[in-house]
C-alpha positions in Angstrom: 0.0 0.0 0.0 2.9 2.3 0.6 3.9 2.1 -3.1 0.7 2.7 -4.8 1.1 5.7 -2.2 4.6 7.1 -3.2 3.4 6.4 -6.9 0.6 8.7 -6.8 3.0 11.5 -5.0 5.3 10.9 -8.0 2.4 11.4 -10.4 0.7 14.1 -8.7 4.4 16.1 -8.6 4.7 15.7 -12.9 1.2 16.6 -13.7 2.1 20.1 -11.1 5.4 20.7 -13.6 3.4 19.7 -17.3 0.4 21.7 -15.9 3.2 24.7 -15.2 4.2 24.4 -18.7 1.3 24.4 -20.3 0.2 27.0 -18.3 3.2 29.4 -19.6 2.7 28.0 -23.4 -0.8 28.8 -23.4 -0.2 32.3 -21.9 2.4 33.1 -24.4 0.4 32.5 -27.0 -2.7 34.1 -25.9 -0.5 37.2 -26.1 0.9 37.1 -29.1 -2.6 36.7 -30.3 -3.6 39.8 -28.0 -0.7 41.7 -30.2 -1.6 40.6 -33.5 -5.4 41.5 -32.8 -4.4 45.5 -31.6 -2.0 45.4 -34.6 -5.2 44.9 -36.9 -7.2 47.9 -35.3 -4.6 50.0 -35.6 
């Protein structure tokens, strides 16, 4: 039982650094976006 335990720590502490990650990448190109759209009004 205390494996299945210390596998779902090890699990939960990757999906924390992909869900970082994707975090930033989605951000950074939500801006870029933002930037491209006030470009176009101007």
């Amino acid at each position: 039982m205390a494996g299945f335990e210390q596998q779902v720590k090890e699990r939960a502490k990757v999906l924390k650094v992909l869900l970082k990650k994707g975090v930033k990448v989605v951000g950074d190109s939500c801006k870029k976006g933002w930037l491209k759209v006030k470009q176009m009004r101007k």
